[in-house]
Each structure stands twice: as C-alpha cells, then as structure tokens.
N, C-alpha and C positions, 0 to 999 in steps of 0.2 A: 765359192773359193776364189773364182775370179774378179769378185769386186772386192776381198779382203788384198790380195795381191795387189790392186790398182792404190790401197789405201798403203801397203807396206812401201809400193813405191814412191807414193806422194812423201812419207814422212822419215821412214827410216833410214834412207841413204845415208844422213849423215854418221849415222850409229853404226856403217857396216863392220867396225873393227872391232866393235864389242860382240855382231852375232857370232865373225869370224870363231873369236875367243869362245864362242858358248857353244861352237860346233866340235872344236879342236876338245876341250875338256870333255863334253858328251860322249865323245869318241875313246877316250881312256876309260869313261867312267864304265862304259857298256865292256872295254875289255876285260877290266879289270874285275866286273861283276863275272864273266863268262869263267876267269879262270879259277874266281873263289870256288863258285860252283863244279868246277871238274875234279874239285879235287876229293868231290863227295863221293866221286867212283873207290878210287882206292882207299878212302877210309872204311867203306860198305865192303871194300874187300876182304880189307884188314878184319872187321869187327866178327864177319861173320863167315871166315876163309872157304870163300866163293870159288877163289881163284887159285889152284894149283898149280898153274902152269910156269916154268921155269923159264925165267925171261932172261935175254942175253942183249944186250945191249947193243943197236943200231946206230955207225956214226952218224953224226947228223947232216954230211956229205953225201950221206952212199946215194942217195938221188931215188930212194922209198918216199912213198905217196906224205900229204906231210902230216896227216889224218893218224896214219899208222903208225909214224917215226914216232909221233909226240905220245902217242897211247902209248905204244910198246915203251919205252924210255921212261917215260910217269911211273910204269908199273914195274919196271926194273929199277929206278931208285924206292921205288917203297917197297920191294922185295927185298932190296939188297939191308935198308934201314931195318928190315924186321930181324936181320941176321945177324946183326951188328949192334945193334942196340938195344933188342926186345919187341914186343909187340905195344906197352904203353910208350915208352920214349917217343917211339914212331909214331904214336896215336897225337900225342902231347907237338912233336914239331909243324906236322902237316895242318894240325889245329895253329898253333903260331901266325904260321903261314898262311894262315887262312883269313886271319883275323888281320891280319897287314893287308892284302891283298883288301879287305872289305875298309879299312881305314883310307887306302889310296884312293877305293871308288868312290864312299864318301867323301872327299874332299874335292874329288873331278867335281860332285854333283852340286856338292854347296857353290863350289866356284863360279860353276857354269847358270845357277842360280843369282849369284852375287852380281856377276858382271851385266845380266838383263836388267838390272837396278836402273843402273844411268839411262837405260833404250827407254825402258818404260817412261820413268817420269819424264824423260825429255822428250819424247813424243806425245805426250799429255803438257807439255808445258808450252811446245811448237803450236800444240795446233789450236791452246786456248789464246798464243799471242797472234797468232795470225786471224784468228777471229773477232780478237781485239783491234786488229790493226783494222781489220777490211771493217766494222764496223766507223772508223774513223774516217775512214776515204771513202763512205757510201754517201750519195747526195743527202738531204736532209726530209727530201718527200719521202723516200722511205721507209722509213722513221714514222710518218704519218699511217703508215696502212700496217703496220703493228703494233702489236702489245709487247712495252716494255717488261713487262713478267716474263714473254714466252722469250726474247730474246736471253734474259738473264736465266731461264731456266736451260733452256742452251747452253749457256756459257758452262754452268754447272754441274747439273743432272745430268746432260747428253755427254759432257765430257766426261765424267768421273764415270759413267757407264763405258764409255771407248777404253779407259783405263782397266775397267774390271774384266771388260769382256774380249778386248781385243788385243791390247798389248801383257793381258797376263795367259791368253791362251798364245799369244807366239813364242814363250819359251816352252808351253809344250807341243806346239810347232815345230821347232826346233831339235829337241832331245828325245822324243818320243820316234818319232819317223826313225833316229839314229839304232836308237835301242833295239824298233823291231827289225829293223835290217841286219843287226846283228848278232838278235835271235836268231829270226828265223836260218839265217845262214849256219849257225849251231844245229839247230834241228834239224837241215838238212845233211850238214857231216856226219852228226846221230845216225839217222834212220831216216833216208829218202821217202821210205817206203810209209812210215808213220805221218811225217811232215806232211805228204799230199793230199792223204787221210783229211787230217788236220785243214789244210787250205779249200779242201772239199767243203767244211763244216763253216770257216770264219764269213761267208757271204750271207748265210742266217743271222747271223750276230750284226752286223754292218747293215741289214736291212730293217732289223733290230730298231734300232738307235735313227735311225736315218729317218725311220716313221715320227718321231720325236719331237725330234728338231724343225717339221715343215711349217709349221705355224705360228713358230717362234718368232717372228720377224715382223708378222704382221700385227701381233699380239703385242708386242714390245712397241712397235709406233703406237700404238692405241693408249699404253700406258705413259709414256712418256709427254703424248699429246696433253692425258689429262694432267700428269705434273706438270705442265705449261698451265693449265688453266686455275691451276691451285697459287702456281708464283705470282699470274698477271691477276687473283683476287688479293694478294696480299700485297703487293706493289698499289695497288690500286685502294686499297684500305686504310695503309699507310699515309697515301696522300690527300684522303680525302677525310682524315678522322675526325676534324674537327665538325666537318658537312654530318656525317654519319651521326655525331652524336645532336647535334643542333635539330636534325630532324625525328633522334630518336629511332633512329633504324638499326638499334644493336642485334633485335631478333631477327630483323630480315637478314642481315650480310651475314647472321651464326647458320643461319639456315641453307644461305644458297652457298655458303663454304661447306659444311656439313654436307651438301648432295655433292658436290662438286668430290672433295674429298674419298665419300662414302664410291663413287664414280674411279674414282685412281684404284682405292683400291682392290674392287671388283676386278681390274684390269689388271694389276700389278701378283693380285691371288691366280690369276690367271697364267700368267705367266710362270711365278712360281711354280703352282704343282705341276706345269709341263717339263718344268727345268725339276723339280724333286722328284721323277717319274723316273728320270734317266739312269743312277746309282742305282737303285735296286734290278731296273730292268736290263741292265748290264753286267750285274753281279749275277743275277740269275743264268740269262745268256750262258755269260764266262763259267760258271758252274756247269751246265748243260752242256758245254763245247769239249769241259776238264773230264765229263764221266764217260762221252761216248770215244774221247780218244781212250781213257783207262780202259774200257771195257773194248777196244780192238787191239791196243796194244796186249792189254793181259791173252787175247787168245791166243797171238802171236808169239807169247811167250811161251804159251801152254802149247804149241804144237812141237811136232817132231825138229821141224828145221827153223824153227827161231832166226832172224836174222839179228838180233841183239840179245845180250843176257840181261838179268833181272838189276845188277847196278847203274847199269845206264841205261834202261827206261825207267827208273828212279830219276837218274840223272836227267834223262830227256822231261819227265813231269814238272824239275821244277824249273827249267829254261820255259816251258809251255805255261806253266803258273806265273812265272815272272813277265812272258810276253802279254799277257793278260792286262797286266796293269796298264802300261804303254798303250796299250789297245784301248783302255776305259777312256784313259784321258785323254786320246787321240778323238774319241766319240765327245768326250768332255769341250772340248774346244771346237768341235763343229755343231753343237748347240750350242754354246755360248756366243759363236762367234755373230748367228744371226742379229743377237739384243746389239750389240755392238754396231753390228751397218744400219740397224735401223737406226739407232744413235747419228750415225756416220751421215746418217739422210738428212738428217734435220741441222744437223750442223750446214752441211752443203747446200742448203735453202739459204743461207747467210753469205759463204765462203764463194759460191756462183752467184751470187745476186749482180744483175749486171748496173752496170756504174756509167749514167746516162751524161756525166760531165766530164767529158773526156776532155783533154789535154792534146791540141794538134803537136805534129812531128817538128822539133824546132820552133816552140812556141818563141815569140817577142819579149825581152825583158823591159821592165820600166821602174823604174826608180823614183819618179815623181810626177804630178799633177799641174799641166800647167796653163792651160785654156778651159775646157769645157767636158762635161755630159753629156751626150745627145743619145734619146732615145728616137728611132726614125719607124715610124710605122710597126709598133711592138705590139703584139699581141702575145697572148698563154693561156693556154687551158692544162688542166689536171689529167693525168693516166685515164680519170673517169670519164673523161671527153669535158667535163662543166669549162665551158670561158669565161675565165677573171676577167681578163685585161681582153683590149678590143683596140686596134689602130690607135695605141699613144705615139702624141708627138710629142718630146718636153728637153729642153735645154736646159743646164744645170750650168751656169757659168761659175766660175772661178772667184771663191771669194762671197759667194749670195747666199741667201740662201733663201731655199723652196719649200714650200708648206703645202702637205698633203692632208685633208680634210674631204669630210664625205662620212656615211651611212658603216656601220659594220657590214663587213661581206663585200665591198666595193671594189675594191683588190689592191686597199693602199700600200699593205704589208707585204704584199706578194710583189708588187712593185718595185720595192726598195730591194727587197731578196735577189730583186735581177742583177741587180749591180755587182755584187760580189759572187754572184752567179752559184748562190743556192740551187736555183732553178735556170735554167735554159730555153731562151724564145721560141716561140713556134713557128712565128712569122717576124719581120722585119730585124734591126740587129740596135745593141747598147754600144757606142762608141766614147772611148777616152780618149782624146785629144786625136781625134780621127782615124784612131784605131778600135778594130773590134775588138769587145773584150774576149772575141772565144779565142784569139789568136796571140791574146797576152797568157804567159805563165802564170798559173793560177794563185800562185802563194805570193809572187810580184802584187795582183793586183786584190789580192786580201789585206796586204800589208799599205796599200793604202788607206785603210779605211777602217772607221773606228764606228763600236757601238754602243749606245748606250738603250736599253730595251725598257719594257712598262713594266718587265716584271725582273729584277736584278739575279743575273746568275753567277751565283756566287758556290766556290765549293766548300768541304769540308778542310780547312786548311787556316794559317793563320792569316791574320789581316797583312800584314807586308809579302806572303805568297798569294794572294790574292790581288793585292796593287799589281805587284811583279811580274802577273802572269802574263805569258806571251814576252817579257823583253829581257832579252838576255844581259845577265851581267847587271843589272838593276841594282843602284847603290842602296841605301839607307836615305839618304843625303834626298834622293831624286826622287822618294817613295813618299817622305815627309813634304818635299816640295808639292807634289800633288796631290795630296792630301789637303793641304793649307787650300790649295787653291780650288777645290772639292768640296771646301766648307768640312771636312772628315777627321781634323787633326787634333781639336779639340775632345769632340769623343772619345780617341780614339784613346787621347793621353790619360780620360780618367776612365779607362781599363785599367786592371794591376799590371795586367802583364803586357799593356802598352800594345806595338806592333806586333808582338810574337803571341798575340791570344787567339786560341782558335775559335771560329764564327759559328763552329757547328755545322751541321747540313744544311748545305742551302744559304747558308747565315741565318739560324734558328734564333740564335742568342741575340740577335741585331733589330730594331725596329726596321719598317718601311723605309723612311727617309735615309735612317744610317745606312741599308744594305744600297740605295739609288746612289748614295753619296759615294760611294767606295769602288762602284761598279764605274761614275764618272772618273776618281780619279785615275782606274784603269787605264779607261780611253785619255785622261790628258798624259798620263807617264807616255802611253804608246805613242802621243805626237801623230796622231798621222791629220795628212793634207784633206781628207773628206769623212764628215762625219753624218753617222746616219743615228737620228731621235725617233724612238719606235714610243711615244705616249710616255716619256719619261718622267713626267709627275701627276699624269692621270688617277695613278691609287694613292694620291695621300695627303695628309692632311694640313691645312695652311699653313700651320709654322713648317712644316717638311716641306711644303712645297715652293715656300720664300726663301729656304737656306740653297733647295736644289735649284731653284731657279737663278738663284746669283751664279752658284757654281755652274749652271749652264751656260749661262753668258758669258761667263769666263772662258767656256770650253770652244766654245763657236766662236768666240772674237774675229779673227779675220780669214776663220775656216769656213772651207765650201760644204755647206748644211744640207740635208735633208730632215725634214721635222716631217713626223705625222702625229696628229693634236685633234683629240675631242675637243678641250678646249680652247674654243678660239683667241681667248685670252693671252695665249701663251705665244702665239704666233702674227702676231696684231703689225708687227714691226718686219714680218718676211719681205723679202724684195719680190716674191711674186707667191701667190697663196692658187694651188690647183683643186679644185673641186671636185672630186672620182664619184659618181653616179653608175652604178653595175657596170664597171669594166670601163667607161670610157669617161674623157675629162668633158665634161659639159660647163666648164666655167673657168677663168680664171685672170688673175689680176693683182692689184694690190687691195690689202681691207678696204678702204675707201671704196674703191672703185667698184667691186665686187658688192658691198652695200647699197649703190647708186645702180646697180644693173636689176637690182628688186627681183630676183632670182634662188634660186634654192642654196645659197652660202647666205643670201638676206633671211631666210626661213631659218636657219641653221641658227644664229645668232640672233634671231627674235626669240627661240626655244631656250637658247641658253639664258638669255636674258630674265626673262620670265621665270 
C-alpha cells in the first residue's frame, strides 16, 4: 500500500478536485443507501404487525439519544399513516420513498463513478507522456543496451496494465473504505453487541484474500517480462524481413515466437487463476461470515432478553450483506493492485534511468561558430569499460574540412558523436572557440550542427514535414530551395502529390539515393555553420551517388566539415584526411602526402584500388 501511495502522489495531484468530488458523492450515496434500507423496519412492521406499541411523538429538540428520536418518530409517522390512510396506502408511499431514496444513491454512485473518468485516463496519459519525454532526454548509449520491443512494450502493456490495475482500483479505493465506515457505524447503532461478534469474524476473511494476493507481483513481472520479449521478436522481425526470408528462416523465427509466446502465456495463466481464485474464495468467506452472524444473532433472538427484535436483525442482515460487497472489492483492489506496481517497476527502470549528460548551472549560450574545434588529449570508453578513442589531438578549423578514415570499429563514429555530445569524454575536453562544450547549452550547440548519416532517417510523414523538420516556421518557397540544391526536386515534382506525399516508414516508398537526397536537403534548410558526413553515399549506387555527391558539395561549400568515408574517393580534396587505427590517430595529412608516407592510408587505397 505504501508504494501505491508514493505512485498516487507522483501522479494524481493534479486530479485532486475530481477525488474531492468522488468522496463528497460517495458520501451521499452510502447515506442515502443506509436510509432506503431503514425503512425496511417499519414496512416488516407493517406487513406482519410486530409492533403494537403506541408511539407518541418525540420533538426533535428534546435532547433524546439521536438513535432513539429517529426510530421512535419513523414508527410514529408509519403508525400514524396506517390510521389515516389504511395499511396498503402506507405500504404503497414508504415503497415511493424508498424507491427515491435508491434513485438519489444511484445517481451519487454513477457520478462519483463518472467523475474518476478524467483521473484515470489523465494519469494514464501523464505517465505515458512523461516516459515519452524522459525517453527523448535519455543520452543515446542507452539506447544501445536495449531492446526497442521491451521499451515499446512498456510504453503499452506496462501502461495499459497501471490503467487496469491501479487507477481503476482507486475509485474503489475511494468509495469502498466510505461505505464500510458507514456501515459499520449502522451496525453499531443496530446492535453493539452483534457488530463485535461480527469484527470478531472479518480477520478470517482478510487473511483470506491476503494469502491470495502474495504472489501476485512477482508473478506479474514474470509475465510482463515475457510480453517484452514477444514485442522485441516482433520489432525485430519486422526489421529484418527481408534478411529472414533471403535466408529462409521462416520456420525458425515461427518457432522461437511459438516458445517465446507459448512462455507468456504460461506466465499470464498464471497469474490469472491466482487473480480468478479470489471471487469465489471471497464469496465463500462472505457467506461463512453471513451464517455464523445469522446463527448468533438468531440465538439472541430466541433467548428471553433479546437486545433487538426480529425486524431489525433483518434490518441489521442486510446492512452486513451490503458491507460484504465493499469488503470483496476492497479485497479486489489489493490483488489487483500488486500486477499494477509490478507494471509501475518496469516503467521506473525507464523514468529513473540516470541521464549521464547533464547540463551545468548556468550553462554559456552561443549563437555561432567562429574559429575552431579542438579536441585536446580525448579519450572514451563504453559503460562496458571497452576504449574507443585513446589521447586524440585534432583541430577542426573554421571553413575545412576533416576526413576520418580507418578500419570499422576504430571509433571514427564515436568521435564525431562527441561533438554534439551524444556521448561524454572520460578524459581530456572538445573545445568550440575555446570553450568547453560541456559548459555550452546543449540545444545551443546542437543547433550548430547539421547531419547527414550512411543510413537516411527519415519518418513516416510527408516529404516537405521531413525537409521542415527541426526549423520552425519553414516556408514552401525555402523547402523547394533546398531541395533543388539537394538534387531532390525533380523527383520530388514527379510524385502526384508533390511535397505533401507521404514517404512511408522510414521512407519505404523512396529509393536509397532519394531518401540521402532529402535527408541533405534537411541539413541545407537547417543552414548550420558545422556539418558532420557519417558515410553519406557509401550504400549506393553510382548514378545515386553522383547526384548525392554534387548535392554534397553544395552542402559543404564553405562549411566547416567533418566526413567519415570508406571510400577514399569521396574525400580526395579534404584539407586534412586523419587516419583512426583502434582508438588512436596513427596518421595524418593531405591524400598526397598520406600516399608518400607508404603507411596504412597507402594500404587502405592500394585495397580500394584493386
């Protein structure tokens, strides 16, 4: 209960005016059930004239108990109505009245139901956008040490479980606890003597249900686990279908979905019948709890000194029948509540994840680019301890541009990642115009820097929300301009639906060369002063690669570059070409020069040659 309470306070706050409202009408609804029911005494009176005794009427001042006033007074206007009107008239109004009285409680209870409406989905709406958000502000190695299935099964499963199990048990959180407290408070103006009886018995019933619920939690991470591993084979099936069929592994991935699957649901039956256990073994309980109070009350009746007659322990059975239900789903909500936190855990493995690119106090603004790069004695390694990078010196002047080449795995990618500080140095520091970058604002020094990557990411959106993206306010006029200058404008125009056609996922519907094309004229709409080339025409093929290659040139014209190039061809013309050998620069220079040093950049471009 105490870590449901930490989650009510994380989220609900802002909803507190709606619980207000679902307190205040729960509060009617239980009165208003308490007096339909009292009025079952004197129609038991009536039906079966119990009660002879001649009632005279108590003002409602005289300062008599208020237990007594309100009985005696009840059974003096239904005494008085049988003298006056007959015995059906009187059966016929207090029936009316009774039926009013149960129309007012349902309508507390509908309300008090309605108004949980806006708590529930806004707290299921809170806490998928705050996981949406902290997924955006997480660095990017994160990323690396999960599976995008389990994150998305998160997103979904784990929340649409918080919804089922934790904000639909707080309205009977809520309404429940109301009810029995104003039961039991009837059963003790009833019959003290009965009700204790009774409180005697409800610790069997509570330990009941409580056996229940202990394994629920752990049970429910197990299951949810494995819905994690059922999204990340279907995320991962998805993206690899064309591999899967090329090699003819349709029976293998039917197979290890099939255990995987067959795996959930093991877990998910599991959980089940502990949670379908609960109803019958609570109705049973509540049964047991209904015959041993019938059978002490009834002796109580049957002895000489009675402390109640036979219509109000009637009356008291079905106030003790009615607290019954409140009690199930009181039980109800503290099994369900467990599936819920364990939900609540797996969400907070996302929502805690700590965020290793912090933002100092009063970070530096910068606006532009006007000297140089300097990397000074850089080094990085991985969470896993592995070292990329190892004491890089490298100068990036203003206006040049720099070619990185080397082996896969050398850490030319991870290199470039420091600048816009994906990643975070371990040693030495990346300087812009002699400031550290960890001490400039980080969306400052994003916005200098533009990219164009080997493999174009592109969303599901149309081609002018794709140009657009990232720059506010982006005309037509300025979307078409870089386009043309992208070599992308001509394709673009013999679509039908021009700029406004959507690209598909990813840009499915696009070739290679189109989707490079469109991704450059991103980075030229964005204008910025430093741009970084991640293997931008590595996958494609020569006419794609001579249209993307003008548009490159156009794109770096007298912008400050970084290229990383398998092929050297592409970077022949750099003002300085650095050679990454595991982690550390073992060469570097102009192509010429770099040829003439008969070195492992001359080995690199004897291979290519060949």
């Amino acid at each position: 209960m105490k870590d449901f309470l930490k989650i009510l306070k994380r989220f609900a706050a802002p909803y507190r005016k709606y619980m207000a409202w679902a307190v205040v009408l729960n509060i009617f609804s239980a009165i208003f059930n308490i007096f339909s029911f009292t009025l079952i005494i004197p129609l038991l009176q009536i039906l079966f004239g119990l009660d002879t005794t001649a009632y005279e009427f108590i003002p409602w001042d005289s300062g008599a108990p208020v237990k007594d006033l309100v009985m005696n007074n009840m059974y003096y206007y239904a005494t008085l109505a049988m003298k006056t009107w007959g015995g059906s008239k009187t059966l016929m109004i207090i029936g009316l009245f009774m039926i009013a009285m149960t129309a007012l409680k349902t309508s507390c209870y509908f309300g008090s139901s309605a108004i949980m409406v806006p708590l529930r989905t806004g707290i299921v709406r809170d806490i998928r956008t705050q996981v949406y958000n902290k997924l955006l502000s997480l660095p990017i190695g994160f990323f690396s040490q999960q599976k995008k299935g389990d994150i998305i099964a998160r997103m979904s499963g784990d929340v649409n479980e918080i919804e089922y199990s934790i904000t639909s048990s707080l309205d009977m959180l809520i309404k429940n606890p109301i009810l029995i407290f104003f039961y039991f408070g009837t059963l003790i103006a009833t019959s003290w003597q009965l009700t204790l009886f009774t409180v005697a018995v409800v610790p069997f019933m509570a330990w009941g249900m409580s056996a229940i619920g202990k394994k629920l939690k752990r049970q429910s991470l197990e299951a949810q686990s494995k819905w994690s591993e059922i999204m990340s084979q279907l995320e991962e099936t998805l993206g690899g279908l064309r591999i899967i069929k090329a090699f003819i592994a349709e029976d293998k991935m039917k197979e290890r979905f099939a255990n995987t699957s067959n795996e959930h649901k093991n877990a998910a039956s599991r959980v089940s019948i502990r949670q379908a256990s609960a109803h019958p073994v609570s109705e049973f309980l509540g049964t047991c709890m209904i015959m041993i109070v019938l059978w002490f009350g009834g002796t109580l009746i049957l002895s000489d000194a009675s402390p109640i007659d036979a219509p109000t322990f009637i009356f008291y059975m079905v106030i003790l029948y009615s607290v019954l239900n409140p009690l199930k789903e009181f039980s109800k909500a503290g099994y369900n509540i467990p599936k819920g936190l364990a939900s609540m855990e797996r969400i907070d493995k996302i929502m805690k994840a700590e965020n290793n690119i912090k933002e100092i106090a009063g970070p530096k603004a910068i606006t532009g680019f006007d000297d140089k790069i300097q990397f000074s004695g850089v080094s990085f390694s991985y969470p896993n301890g592995r070292q990329v990078l190892t004491d890089i010196d490298l100068t990036v002047p203003k206006g040049k541009m720099i070619a990185l080449v080397g082996q896969s795995g050398s850490g030319k990618s991870t290199l470039v990642d420091l600048i816009p500080r994906y990643h975070d140095v371990c040693a030495g520091k990346i300087s812009i115009d002699g400031t550290d970058i960890r001490d400039l604002r980080i969306k400052d020094l994003r916005s200098l820097i533009g990219n164009v990557n080997q493999e174009a990411i592109l969303f599901n959106d149309t081609i002018f929300n794709n140009i657009a993206f990232g720059v506010e306010g982006a005309t037509m006029e300025q979307v078409v301009e870089a386009a043309k200058i992208a070599n992308a404008h001509e394709f673009i125009m013999e679509k039908e639906e021009g700029y406004q056609t959507n690209i598909g996922d990813r840009g499915a519907k696009l070739s290679g060369g189109q989707r490079q094309r469109l991704s450059i004229a991103r980075a030229i709409l964005k204008n910025p002063p430093v741009l970084i080339l991640d293997e931008a025409t590595s996958a494609l093929d020569t006419e794609s690669e001579k249209l993307v290659q003008e548009a490159l040139d156009r794109l770096t014209g007298s912008r400050t570059t970084i290229a990383i190039a398998h092929r050297l061809s592409t970077i022949k013309n750099a003002d300085e070409i650095c050679v990454l050998h595991e982690g550390h620069i073992v060469e570097r220079g102009k192509h010429e020069e770099l040829l003439a040093l008969n070195g492992y950049y001359k080995k690199l471009n004897d291979m290519q040659a060949l």
